[in-house]
PyMOL Python script that loads the backbone (N, CA, C, O; Angstrom):
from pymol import cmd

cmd.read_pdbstr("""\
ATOM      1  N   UNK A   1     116.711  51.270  65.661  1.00  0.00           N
ATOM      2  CA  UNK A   1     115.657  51.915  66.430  1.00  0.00           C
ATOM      3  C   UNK A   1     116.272  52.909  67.409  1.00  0.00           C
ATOM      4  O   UNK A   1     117.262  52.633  68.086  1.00  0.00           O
ATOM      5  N   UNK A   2     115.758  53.853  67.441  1.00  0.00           N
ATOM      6  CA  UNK A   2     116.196  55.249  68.843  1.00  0.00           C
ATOM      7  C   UNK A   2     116.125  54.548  69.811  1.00  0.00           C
ATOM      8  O   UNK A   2     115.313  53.655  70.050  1.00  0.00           O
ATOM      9  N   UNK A   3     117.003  54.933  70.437  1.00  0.00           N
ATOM     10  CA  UNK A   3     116.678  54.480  72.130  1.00  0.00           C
ATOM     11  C   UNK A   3     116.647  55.665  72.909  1.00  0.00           C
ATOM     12  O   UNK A   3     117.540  56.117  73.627  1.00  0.00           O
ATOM     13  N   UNK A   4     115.200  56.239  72.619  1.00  0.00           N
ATOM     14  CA  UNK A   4     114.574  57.734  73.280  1.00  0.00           C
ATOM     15  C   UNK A   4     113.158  57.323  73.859  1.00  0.00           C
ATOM     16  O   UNK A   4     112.510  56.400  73.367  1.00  0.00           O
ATOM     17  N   UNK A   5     112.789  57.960  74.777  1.00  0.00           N
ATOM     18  CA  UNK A   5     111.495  58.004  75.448  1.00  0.00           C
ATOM     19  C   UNK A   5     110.520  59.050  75.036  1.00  0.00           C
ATOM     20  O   UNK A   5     109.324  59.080  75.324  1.00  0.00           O
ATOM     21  N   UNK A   6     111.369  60.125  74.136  1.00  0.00           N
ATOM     22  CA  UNK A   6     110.784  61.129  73.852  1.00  0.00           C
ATOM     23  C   UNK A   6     110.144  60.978  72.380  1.00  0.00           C
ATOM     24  O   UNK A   6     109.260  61.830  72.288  1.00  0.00           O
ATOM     25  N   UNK A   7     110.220  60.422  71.502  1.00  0.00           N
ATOM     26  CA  UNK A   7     109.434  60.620  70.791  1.00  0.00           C
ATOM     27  C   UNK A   7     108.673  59.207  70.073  1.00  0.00           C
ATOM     28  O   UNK A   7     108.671  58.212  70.796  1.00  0.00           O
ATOM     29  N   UNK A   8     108.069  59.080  68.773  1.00  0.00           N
ATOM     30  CA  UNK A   8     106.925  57.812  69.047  1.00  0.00           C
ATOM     31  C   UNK A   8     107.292  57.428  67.024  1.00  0.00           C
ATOM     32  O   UNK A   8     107.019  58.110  66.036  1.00  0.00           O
ATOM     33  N   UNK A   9     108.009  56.033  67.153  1.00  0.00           N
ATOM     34  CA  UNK A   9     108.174  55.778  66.288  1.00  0.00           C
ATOM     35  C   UNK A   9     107.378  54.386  65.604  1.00  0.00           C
ATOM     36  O   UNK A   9     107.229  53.254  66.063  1.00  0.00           O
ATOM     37  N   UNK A  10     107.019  54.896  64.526  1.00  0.00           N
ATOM     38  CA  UNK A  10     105.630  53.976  63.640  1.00  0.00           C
ATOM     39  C   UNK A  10     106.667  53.796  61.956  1.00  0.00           C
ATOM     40  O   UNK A  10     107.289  54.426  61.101  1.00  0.00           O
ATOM     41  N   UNK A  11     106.373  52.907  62.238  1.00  0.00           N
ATOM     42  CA  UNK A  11     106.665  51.776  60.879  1.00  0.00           C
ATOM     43  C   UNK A  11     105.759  51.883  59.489  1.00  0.00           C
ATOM     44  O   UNK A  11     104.671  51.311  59.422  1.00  0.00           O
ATOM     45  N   UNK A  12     106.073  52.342  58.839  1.00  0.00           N
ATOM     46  CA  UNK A  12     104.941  52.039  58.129  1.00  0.00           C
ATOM     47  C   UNK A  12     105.768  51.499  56.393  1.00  0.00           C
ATOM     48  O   UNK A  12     106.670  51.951  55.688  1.00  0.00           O
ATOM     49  N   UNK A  13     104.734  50.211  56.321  1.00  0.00           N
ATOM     50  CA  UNK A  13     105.596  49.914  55.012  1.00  0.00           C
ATOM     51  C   UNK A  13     105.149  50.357  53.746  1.00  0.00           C
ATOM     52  O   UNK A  13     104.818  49.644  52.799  1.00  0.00           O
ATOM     53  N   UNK A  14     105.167  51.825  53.815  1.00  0.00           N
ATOM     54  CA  UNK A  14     104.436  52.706  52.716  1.00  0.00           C
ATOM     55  C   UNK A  14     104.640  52.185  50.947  1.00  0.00           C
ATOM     56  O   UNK A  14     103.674  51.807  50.286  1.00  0.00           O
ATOM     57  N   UNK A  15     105.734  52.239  50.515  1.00  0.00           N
ATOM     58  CA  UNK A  15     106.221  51.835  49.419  1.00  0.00           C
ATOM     59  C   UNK A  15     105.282  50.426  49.097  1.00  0.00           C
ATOM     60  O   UNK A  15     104.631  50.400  48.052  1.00  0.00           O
ATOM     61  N   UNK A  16     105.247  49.340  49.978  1.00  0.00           N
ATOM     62  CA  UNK A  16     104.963  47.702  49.879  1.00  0.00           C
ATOM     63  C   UNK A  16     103.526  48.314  49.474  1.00  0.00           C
ATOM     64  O   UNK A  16     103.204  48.184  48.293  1.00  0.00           O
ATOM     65  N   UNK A  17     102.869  48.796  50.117  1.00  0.00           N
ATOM     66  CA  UNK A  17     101.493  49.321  50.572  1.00  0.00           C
ATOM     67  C   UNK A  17     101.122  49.841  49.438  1.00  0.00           C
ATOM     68  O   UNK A  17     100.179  49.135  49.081  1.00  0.00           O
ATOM     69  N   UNK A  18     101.353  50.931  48.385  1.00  0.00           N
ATOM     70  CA  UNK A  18     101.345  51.590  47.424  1.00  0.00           C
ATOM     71  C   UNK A  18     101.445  50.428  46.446  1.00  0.00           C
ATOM     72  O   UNK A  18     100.386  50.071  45.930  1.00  0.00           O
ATOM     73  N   UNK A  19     102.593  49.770  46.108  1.00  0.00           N
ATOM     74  CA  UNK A  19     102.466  49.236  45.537  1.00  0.00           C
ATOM     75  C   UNK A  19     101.636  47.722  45.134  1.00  0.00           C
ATOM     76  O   UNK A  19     101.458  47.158  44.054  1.00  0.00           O
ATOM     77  N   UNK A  20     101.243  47.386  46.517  1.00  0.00           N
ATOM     78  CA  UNK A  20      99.478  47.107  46.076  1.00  0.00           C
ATOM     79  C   UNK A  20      98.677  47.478  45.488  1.00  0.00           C
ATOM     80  O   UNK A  20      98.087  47.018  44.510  1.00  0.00           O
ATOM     81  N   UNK A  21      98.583  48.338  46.027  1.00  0.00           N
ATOM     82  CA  UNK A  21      97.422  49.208  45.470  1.00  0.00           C
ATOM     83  C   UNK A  21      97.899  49.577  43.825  1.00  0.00           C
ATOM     84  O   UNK A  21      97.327  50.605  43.464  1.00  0.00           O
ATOM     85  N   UNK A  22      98.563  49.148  43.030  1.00  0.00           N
ATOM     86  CA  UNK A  22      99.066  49.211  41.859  1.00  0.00           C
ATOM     87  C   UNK A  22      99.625  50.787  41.407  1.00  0.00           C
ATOM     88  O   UNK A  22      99.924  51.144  40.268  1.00  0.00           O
ATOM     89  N   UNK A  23      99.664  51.581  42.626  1.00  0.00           N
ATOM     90  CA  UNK A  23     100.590  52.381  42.206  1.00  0.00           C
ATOM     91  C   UNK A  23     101.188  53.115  43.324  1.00  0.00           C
ATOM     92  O   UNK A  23     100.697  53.589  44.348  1.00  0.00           O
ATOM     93  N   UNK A  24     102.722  53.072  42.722  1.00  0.00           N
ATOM     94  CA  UNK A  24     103.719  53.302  43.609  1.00  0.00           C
ATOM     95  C   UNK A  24     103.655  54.615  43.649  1.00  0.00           C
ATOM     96  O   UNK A  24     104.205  54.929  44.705  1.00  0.00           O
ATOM     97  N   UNK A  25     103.372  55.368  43.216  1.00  0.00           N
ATOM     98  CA  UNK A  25     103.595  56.961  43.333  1.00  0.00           C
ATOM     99  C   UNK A  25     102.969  57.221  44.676  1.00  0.00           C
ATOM    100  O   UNK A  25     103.324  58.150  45.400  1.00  0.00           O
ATOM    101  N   UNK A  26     101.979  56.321  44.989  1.00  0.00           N
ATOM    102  CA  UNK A  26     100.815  56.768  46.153  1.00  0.00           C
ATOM    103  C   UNK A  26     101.744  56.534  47.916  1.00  0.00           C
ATOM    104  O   UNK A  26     101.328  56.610  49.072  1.00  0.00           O
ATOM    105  N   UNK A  27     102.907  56.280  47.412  1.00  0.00           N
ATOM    106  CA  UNK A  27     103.701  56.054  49.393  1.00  0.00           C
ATOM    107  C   UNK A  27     102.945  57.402  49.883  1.00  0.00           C
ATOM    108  O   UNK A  27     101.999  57.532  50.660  1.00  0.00           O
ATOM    109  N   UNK A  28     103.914  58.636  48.943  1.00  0.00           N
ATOM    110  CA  UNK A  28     103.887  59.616  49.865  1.00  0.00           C
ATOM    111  C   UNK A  28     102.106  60.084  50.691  1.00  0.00           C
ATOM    112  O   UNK A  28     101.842  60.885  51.588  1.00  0.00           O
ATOM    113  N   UNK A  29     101.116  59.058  49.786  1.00  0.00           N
ATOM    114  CA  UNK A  29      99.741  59.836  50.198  1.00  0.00           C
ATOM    115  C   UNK A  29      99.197  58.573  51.201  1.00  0.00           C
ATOM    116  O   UNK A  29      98.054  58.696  51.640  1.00  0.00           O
ATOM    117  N   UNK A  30      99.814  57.616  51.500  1.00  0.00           N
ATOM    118  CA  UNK A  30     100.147  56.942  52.007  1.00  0.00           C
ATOM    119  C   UNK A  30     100.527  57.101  53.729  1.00  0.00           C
ATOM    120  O   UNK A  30      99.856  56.964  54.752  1.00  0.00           O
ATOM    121  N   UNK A  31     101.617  57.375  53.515  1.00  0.00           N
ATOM    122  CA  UNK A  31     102.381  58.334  54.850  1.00  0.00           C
ATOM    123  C   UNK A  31     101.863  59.546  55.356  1.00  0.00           C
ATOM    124  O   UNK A  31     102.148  59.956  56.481  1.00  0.00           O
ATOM    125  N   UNK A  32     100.950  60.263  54.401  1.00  0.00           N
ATOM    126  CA  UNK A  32     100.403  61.481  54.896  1.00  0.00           C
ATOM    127  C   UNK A  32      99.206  60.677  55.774  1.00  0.00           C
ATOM    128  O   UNK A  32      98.896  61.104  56.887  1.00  0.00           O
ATOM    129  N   UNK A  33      98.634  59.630  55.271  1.00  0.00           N
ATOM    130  CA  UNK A  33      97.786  59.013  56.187  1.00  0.00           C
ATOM    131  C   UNK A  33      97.727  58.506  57.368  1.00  0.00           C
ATOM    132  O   UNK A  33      96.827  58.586  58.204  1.00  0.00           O
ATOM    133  N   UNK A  34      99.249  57.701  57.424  1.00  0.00           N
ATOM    134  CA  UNK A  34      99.618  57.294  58.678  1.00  0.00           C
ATOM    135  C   UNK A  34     100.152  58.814  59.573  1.00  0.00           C
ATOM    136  O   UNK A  34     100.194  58.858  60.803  1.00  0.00           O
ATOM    137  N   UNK A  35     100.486  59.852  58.769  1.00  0.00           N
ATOM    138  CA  UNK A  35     101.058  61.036  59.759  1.00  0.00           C
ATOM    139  C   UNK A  35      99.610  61.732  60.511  1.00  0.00           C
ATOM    140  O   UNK A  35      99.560  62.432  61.523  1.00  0.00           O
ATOM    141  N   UNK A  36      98.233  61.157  59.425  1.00  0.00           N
ATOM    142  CA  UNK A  36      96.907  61.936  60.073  1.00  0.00           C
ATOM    143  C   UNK A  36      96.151  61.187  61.079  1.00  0.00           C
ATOM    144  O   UNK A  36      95.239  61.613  61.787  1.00  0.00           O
ATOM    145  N   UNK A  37      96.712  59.885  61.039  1.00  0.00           N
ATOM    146  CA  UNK A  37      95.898  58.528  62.092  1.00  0.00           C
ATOM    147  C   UNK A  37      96.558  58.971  63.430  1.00  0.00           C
ATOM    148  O   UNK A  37      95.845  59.227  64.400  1.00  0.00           O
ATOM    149  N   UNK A  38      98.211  59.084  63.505  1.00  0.00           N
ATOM    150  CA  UNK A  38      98.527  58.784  65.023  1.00  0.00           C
ATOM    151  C   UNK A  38      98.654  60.647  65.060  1.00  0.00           C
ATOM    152  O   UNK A  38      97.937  60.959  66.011  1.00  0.00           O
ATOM    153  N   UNK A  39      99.012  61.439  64.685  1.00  0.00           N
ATOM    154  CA  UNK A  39      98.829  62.874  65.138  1.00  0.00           C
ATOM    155  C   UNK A  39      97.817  63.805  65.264  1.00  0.00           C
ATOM    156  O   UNK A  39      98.016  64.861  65.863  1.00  0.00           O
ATOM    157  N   UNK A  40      96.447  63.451  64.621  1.00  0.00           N
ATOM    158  CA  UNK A  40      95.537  63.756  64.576  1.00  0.00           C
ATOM    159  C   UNK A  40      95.728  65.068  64.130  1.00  0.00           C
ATOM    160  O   UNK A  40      94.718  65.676  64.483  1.00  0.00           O
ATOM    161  N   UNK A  41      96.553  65.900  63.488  1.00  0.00           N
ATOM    162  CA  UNK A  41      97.071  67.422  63.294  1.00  0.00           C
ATOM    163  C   UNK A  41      95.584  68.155  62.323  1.00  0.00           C
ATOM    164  O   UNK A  41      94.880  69.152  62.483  1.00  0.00           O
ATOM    165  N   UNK A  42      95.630  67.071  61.337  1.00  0.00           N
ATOM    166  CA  UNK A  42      94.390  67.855  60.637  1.00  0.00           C
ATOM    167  C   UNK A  42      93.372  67.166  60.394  1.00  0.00           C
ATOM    168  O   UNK A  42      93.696  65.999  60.615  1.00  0.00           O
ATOM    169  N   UNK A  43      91.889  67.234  59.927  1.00  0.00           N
ATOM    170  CA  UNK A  43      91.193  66.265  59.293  1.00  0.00           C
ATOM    171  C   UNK A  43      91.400  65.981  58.014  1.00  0.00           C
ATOM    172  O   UNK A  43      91.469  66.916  57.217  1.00  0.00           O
ATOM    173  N   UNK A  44      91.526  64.773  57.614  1.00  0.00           N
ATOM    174  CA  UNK A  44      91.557  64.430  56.554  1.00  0.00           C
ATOM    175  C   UNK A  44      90.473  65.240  55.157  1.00  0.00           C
ATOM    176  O   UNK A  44      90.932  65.832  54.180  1.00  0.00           O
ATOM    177  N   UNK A  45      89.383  65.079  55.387  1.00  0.00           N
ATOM    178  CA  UNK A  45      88.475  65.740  54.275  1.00  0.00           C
ATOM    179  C   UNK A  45      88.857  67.595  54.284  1.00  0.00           C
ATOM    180  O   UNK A  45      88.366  68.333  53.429  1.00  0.00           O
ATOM    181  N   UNK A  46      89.507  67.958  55.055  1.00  0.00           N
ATOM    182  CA  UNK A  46      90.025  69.633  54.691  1.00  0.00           C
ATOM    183  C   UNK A  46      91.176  69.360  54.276  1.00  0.00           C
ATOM    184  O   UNK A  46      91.816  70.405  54.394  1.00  0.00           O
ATOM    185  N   UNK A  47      91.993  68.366  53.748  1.00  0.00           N
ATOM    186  CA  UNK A  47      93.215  67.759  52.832  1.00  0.00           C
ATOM    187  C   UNK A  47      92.373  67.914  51.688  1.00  0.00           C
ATOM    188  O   UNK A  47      92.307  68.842  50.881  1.00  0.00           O
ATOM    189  N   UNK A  48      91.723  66.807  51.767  1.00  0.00           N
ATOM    190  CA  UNK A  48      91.181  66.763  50.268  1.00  0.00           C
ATOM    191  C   UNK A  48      90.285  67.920  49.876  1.00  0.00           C
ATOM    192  O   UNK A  48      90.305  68.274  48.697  1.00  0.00           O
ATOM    193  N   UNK A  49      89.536  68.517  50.701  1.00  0.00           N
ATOM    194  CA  UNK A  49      89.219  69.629  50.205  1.00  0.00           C
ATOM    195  C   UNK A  49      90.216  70.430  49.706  1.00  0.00           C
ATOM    196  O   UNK A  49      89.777  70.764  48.605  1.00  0.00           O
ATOM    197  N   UNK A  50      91.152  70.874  49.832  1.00  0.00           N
ATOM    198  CA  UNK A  50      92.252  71.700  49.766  1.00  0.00           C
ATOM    199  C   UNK A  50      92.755  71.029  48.118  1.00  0.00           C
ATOM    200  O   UNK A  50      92.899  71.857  47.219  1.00  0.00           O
ATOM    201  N   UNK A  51      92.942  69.897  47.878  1.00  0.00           N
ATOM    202  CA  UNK A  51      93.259  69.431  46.764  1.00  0.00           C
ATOM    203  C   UNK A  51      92.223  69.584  45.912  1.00  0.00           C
ATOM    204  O   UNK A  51      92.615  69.669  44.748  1.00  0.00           O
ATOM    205  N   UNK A  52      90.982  69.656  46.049  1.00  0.00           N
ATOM    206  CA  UNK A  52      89.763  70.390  44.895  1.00  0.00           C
ATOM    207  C   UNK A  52      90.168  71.478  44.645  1.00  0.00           C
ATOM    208  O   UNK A  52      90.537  71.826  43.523  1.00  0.00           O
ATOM    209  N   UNK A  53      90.158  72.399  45.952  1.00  0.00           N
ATOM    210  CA  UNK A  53      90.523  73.808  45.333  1.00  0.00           C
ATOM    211  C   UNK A  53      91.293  74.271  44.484  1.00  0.00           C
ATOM    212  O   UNK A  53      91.187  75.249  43.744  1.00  0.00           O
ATOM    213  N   UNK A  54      92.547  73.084  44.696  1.00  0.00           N
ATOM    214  CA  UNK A  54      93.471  73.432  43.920  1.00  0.00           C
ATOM    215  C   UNK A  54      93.638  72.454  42.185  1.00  0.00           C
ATOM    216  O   UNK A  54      94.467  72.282  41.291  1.00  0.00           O
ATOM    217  N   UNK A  55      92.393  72.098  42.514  1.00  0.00           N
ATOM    218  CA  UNK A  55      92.210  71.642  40.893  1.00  0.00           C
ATOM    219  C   UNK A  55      92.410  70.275  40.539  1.00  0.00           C
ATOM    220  O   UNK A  55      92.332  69.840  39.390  1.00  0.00           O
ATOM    221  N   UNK A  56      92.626  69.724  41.392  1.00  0.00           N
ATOM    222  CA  UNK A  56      93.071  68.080  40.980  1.00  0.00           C
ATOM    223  C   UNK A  56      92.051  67.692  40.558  1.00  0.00           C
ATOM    224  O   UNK A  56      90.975  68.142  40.951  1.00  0.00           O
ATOM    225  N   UNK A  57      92.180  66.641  39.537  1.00  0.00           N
ATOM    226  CA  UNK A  57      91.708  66.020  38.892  1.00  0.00           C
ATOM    227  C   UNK A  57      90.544  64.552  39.846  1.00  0.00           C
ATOM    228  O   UNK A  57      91.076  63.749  40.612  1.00  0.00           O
ATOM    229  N   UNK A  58      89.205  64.533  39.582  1.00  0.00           N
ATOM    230  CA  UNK A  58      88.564  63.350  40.422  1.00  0.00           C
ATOM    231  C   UNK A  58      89.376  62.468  40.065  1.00  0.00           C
ATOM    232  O   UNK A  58      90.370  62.374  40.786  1.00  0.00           O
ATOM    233  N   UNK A  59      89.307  61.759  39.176  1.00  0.00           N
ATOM    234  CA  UNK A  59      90.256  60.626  39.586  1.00  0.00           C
ATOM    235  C   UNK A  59      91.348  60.393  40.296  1.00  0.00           C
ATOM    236  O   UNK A  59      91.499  59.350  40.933  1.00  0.00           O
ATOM    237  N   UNK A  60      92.331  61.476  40.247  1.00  0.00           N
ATOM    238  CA  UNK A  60      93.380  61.377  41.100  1.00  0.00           C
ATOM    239  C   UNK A  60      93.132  61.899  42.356  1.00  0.00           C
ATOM    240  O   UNK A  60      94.054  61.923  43.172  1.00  0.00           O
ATOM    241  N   UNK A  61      91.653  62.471  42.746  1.00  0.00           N
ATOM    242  CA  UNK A  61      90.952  62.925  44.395  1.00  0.00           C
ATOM    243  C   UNK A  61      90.855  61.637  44.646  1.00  0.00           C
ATOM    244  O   UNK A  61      91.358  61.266  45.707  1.00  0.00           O
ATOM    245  N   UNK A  62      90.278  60.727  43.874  1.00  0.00           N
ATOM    246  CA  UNK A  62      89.794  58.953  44.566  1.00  0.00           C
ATOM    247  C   UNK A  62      91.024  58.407  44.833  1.00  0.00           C
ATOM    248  O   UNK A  62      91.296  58.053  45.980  1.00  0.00           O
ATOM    249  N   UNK A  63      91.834  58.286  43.897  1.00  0.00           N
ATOM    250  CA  UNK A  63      93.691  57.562  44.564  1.00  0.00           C
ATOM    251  C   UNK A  63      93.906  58.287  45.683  1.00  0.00           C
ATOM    252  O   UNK A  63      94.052  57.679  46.744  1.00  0.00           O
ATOM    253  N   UNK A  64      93.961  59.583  45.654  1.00  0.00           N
ATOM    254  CA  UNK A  64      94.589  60.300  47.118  1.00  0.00           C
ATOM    255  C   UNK A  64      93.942  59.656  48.231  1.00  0.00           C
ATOM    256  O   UNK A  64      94.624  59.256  49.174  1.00  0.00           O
ATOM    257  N   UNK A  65      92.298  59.471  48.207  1.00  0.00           N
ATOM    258  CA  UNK A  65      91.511  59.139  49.492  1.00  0.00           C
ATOM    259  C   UNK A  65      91.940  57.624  49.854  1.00  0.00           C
ATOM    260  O   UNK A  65      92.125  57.173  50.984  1.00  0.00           O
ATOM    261  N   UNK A  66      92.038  57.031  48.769  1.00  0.00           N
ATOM    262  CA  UNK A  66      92.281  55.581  48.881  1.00  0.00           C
ATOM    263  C   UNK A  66      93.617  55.381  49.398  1.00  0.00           C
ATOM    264  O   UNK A  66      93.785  54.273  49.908  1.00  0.00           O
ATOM    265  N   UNK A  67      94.727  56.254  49.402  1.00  0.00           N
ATOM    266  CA  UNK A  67      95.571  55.882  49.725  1.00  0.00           C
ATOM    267  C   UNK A  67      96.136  56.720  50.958  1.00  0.00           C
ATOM    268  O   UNK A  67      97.348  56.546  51.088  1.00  0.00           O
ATOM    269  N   UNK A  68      95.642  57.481  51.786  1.00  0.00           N
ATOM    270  CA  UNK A  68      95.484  58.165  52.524  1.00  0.00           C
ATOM    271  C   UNK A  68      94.810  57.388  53.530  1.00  0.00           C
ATOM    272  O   UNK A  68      95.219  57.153  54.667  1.00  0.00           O
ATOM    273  N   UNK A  69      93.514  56.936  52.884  1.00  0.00           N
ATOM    274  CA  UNK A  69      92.882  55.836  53.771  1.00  0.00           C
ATOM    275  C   UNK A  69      93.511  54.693  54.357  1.00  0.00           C
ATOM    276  O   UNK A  69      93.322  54.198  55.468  1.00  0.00           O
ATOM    277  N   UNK A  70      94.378  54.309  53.336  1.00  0.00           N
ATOM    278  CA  UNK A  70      95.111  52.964  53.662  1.00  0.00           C
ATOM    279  C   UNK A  70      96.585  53.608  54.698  1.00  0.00           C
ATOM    280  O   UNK A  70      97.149  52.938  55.563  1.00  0.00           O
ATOM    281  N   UNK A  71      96.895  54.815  54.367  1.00  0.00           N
ATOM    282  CA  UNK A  71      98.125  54.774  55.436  1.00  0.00           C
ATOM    283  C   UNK A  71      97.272  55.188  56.850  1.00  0.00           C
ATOM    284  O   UNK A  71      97.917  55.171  57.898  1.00  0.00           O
ATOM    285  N   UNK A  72      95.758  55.578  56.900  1.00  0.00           N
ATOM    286  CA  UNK A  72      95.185  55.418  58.290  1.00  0.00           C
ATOM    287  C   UNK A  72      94.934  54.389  59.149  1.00  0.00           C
ATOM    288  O   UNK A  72      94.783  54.386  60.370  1.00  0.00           O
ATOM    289  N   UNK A  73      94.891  52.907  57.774  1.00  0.00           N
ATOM    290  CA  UNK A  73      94.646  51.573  58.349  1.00  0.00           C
ATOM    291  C   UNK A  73      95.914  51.073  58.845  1.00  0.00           C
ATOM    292  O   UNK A  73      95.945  50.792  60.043  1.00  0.00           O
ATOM    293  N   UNK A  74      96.813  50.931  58.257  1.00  0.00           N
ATOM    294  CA  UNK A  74      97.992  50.329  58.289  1.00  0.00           C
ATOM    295  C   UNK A  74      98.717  50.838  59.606  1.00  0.00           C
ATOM    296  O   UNK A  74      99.435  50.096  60.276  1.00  0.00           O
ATOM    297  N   UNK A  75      98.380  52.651  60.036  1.00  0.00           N
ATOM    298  CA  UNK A  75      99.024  53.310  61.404  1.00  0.00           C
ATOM    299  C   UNK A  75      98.496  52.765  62.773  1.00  0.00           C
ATOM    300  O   UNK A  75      99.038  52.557  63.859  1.00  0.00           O
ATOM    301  N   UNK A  76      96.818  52.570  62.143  1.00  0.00           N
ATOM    302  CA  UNK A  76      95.958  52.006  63.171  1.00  0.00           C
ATOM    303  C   UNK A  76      96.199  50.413  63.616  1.00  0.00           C
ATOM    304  O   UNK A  76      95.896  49.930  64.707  1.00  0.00           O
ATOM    305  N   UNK A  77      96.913  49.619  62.324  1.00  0.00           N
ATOM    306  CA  UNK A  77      96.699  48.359  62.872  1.00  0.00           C
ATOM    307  C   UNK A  77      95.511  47.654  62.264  1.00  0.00           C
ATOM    308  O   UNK A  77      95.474  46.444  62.043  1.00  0.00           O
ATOM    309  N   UNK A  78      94.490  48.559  61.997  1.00  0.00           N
ATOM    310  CA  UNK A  78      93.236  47.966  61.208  1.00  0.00           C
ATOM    311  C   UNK A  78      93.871  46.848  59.888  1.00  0.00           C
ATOM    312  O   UNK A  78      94.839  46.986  59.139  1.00  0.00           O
ATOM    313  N   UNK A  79      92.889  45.776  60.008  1.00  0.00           N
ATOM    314  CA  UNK A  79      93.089  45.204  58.383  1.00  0.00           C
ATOM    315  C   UNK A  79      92.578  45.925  57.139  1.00  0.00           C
ATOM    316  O   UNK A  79      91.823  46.888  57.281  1.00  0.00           O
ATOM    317  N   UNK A  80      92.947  45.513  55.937  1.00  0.00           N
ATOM    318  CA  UNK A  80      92.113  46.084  54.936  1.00  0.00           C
ATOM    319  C   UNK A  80      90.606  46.451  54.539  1.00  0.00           C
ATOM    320  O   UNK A  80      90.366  46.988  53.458  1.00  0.00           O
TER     321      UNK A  80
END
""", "prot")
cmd.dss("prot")
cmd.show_as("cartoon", "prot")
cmd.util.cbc("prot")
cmd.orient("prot")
């Protein structure tokens, strides 16, 4: 662990997490979730909007939300 005052370090057991959810590919959408819970930088639905535009497939729009969702729970502390 840093031993800094300056910046804010969150755990997240993305990989474990994904692979619940029966697929591991999903950490990284995962971590983008926990990076949108504690930084608040963007809203989430202009992500996924942004991934329509660019053509993704619905089914793989529902994994992204689902797992996006879950790295918002997991940053928050929320249960499932």
């Amino acid at each position: 662990m840093p031993n800094r005052s300056d910046i804010q370090v969150v755990r997240i057991p993305a990989y474990e997490a994904a692979a619940e959810m029966g697929n591991p590919k999903a950490a990284n959408m995962i971590m983008l979730g926990a990076y949108l819970e504690v930084t608040r930088a963007i809203e989430q639905e202009s992500i996924l909007s942004a991934f329509v535009e660019h053509g993704i497939k619905p089914q793989m729009l529902k994994g992204n939300r689902e797992a996006i969702e879950a790295g918002r729970r997991i940053a928050s502390g929320r249960p499932k």
